[in-house]
C-alpha positions in Angstrom: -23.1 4.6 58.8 -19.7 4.3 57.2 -16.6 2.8 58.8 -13.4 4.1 57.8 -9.7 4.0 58.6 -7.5 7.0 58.4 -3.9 7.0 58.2 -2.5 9.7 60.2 1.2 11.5 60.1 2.7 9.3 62.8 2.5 5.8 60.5 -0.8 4.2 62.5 -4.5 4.5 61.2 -7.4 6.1 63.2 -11.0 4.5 62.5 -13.5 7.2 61.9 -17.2 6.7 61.2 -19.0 8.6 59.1 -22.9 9.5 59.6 -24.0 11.5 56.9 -27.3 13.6 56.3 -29.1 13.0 53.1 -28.7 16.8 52.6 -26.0 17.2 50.9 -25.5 20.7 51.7 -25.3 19.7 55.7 -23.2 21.0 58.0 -20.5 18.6 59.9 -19.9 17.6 63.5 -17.0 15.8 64.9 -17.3 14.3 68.3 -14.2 14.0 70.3 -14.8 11.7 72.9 -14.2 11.1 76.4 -10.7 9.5 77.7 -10.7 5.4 77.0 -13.9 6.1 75.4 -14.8 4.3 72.6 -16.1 5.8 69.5 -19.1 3.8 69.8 -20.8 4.9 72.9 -21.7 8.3 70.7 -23.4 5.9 67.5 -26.7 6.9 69.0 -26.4 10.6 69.6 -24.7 10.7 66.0 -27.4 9.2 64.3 -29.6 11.4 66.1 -27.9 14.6 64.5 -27.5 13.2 61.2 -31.4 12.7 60.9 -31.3 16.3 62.1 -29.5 17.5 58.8 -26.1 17.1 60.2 -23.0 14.8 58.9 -21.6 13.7 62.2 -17.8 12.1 62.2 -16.9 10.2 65.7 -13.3 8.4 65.7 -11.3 6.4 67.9 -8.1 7.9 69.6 -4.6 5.9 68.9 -4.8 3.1 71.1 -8.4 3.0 72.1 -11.3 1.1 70.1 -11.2 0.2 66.5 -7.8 2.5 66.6 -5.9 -0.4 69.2 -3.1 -2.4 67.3 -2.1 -5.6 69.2 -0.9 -6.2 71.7 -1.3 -2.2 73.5 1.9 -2.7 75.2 4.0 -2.4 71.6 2.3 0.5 70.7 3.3 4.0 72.0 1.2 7.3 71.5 1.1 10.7 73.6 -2.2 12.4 74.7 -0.6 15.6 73.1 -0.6 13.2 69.9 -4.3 12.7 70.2 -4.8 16.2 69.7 -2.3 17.2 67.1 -2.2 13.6 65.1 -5.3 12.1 65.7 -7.5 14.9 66.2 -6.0 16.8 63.3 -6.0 14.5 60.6 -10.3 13.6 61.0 -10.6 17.9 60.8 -8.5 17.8 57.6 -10.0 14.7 56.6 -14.0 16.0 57.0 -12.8 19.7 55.9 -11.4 18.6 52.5 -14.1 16.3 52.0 -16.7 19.3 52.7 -15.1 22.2 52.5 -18.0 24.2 52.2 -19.8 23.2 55.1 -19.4 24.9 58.8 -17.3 22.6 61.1 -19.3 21.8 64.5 -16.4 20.5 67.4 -18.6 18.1 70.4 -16.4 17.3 73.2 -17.0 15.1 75.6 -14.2 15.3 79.2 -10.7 15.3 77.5 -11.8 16.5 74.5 -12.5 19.4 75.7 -8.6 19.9 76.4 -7.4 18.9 73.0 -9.2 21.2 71.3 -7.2 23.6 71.9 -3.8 21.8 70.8 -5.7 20.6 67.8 -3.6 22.8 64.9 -6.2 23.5 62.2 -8.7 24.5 65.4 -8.8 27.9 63.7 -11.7 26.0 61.3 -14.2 25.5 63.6 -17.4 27.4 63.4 -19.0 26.3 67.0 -18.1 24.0 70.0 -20.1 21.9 72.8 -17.8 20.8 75.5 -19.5 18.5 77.3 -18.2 18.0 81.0 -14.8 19.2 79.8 -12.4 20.4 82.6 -9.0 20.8 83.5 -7.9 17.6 85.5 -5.6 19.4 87.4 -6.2 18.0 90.9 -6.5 21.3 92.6 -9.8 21.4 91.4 -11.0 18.9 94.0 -11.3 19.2 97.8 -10.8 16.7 100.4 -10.9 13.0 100.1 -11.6 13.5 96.8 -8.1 14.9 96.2 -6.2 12.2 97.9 -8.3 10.1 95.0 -6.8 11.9 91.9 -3.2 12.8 93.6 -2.9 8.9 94.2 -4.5 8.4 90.5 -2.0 10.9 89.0 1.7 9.8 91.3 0.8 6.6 92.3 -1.5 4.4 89.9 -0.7 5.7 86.4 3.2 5.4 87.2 3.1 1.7 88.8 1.0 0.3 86.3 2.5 1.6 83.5 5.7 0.2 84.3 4.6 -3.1 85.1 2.2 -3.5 82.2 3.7 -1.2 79.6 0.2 0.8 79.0 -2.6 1.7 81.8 -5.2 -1.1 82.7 -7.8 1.1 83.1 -10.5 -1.4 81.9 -9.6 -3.3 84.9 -10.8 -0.7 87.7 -12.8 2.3 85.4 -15.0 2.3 82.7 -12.5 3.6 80.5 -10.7 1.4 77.8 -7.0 0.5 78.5 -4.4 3.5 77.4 -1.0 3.8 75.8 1.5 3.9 78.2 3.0 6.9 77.3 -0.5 8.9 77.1 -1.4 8.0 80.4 2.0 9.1 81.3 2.1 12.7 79.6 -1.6 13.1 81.5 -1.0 12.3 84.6 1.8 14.4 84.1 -0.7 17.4 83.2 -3.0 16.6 85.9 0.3 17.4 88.6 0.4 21.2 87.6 -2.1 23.6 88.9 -2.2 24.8 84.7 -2.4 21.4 83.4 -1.3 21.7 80.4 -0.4 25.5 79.8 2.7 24.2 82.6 3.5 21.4 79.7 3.3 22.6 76.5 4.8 25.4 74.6 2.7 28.0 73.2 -0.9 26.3 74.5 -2.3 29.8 75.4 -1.3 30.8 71.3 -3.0 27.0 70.3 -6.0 28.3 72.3 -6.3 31.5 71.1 -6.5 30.7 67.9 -9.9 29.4 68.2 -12.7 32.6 67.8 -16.5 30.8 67.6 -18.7 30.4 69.9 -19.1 27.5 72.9 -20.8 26.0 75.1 -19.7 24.4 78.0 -21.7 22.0 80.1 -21.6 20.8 83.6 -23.8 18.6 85.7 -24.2 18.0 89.1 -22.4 14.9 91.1 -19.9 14.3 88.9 -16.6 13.2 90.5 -14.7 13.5 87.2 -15.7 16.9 86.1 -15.7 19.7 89.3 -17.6 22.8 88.6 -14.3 24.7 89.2 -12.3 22.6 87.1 -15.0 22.9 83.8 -15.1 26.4 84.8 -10.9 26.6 84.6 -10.6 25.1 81.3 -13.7 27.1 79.4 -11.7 29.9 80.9 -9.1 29.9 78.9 -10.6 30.4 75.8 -10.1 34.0 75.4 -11.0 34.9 72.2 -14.5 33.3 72.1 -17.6 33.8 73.2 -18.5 31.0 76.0 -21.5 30.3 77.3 -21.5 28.8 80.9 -24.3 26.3 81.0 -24.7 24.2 84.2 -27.4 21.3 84.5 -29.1 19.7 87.4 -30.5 16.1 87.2 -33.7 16.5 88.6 -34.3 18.8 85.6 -34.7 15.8 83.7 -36.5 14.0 86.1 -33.7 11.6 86.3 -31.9 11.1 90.3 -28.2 11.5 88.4 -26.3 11.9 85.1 -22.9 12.1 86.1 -20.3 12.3 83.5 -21.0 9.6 81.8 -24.8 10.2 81.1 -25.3 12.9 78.4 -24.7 10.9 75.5 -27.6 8.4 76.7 -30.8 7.4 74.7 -33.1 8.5 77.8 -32.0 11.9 77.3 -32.8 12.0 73.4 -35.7 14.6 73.5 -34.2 16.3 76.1 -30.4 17.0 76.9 -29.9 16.3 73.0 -32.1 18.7 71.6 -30.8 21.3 73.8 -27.2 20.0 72.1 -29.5 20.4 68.9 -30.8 23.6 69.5 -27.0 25.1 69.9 -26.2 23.9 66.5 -28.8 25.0 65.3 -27.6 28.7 66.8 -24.2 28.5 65.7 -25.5 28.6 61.8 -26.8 31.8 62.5 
């Protein structure tokens, strides 16, 4: 395990570390982890991999972990910067340092999004979105709605201006984010396209992106609707996806939930599944 800082177009430095196989001829994975999710929580699964003949890269996103200047209220990012600054430079930075190896993408919730802003996305060679959705909220129902439209109008907006970022530690598990990214999703999450209604040229981003995925969903989880991780693996039009729902009691486990995949419990399980479509992506 090697800890690194990057520095990235927009003048900050992104911490990346760096799991690499003993083959030197391995293949490489980047993680892209959840929102306000440190880089850390995938250590486990990464090592995993890399004893698997894998060099596996997981980073921090401006503002979050090891890539959080102080204080978090001076320091401005966008989520559309995560993708095509943050994002970007650890894909150049792992392609140039291997640039014969394939490029493996494992997303994990947002990730899943910024994939397709990411510009050099036209390298990859095979991704895993793991309970990666549109957060539109018209991809939940009832009481569940009323959550996410107060999240995205009410919440993110207030807080935001009273504390200059999100305090999301304070009521989530997430990590506290950058004003400004909070703001620019939240501002996604209002339109019934996310971020296709946003951004110029998204579909062209997404497009450009011709392997083959996988996308995962699970049962019971509030933060990733089957409708909503069906909407985003959607719109990857010029690749092959593979629809893959999961049920708990598979596992013998009563719940996974968004947050669960990435868990030591599930190391012979859920992870060699994981292992087993990397393993088909080489072919």
């Amino acid at each position: 395990m090697n800890a690194i800082k990057i520095d990235t177009p927009l003048q900050y430095s992104i911490a990346v570390t760096e799991f690499l196989s003993d083959n030197p001829d391995a293949n490489c994975v980047i993680i892209a982890s959840a929102t306000g999710v440190k880089q850390n929580y995938y250590h486990s699964f990464s090592k995993f991999l890399s004893k698997n003949n894998y060099s596996v890269f997981t980073f921090d996103y401006g503002g979050i972990g090891d890539s959080k200047p102080q204080p978090l209220s001076k320091f401005s990012t966008t989520a559309s910067n995560w993708a095509q600054n943050d994002f970007e430079t650890v894909v150049k930075y792992v392609k140039n340092k291997n640039p014969e190896s394939k490029l493996f993408i494992i997303t994990h919730s947002i990730g899943g999004q910024l994939i397709g802003l990411v510009p050099s996305n036209n390298l990859f060679n095979g991704v895993i979105m793991t309970v990666s959705q549109s957060g539109s909220w018209v991809h939940w129902k009832g009481f569940e709605r009323l959550k996410m439209k107060i999240l995205w109008y009410v919440l993110i907006p207030s807080f935001c201006r009273i504390f200059n970022y999100f305090p999301s530690s304070h009521f989530t598990r997430m990590e506290d984010l950058p004003k400004e990214m909070a703001l620019e999703w939240a501002k996604w999450c209002k339109k019934p396209n996310y971020h296709f209604d946003c951004i110029d040229n998204v579909k062209d981003n997404y497009d450009k992106i011709k392997c083959k995925i996988v996308s995962y969903s699970i049962d019971n989880d509030f933060y990733a609707t089957v409708p909503a991780v069906d909407w985003i693996a959607s719109q990857f039009k010029n690749s092959e996806v593979t629809r893959t729902h999961l049920k708990a009691e598979e596992f013998g486990v009563k719940d996974i939930g968004h947050f669960g995949f990435f868990k030591n419990k599930f190391k012979e399980s859920i992870w060699e599944l994981f292992l087993q479509d990397l393993r088909k992506f080489e072919k």
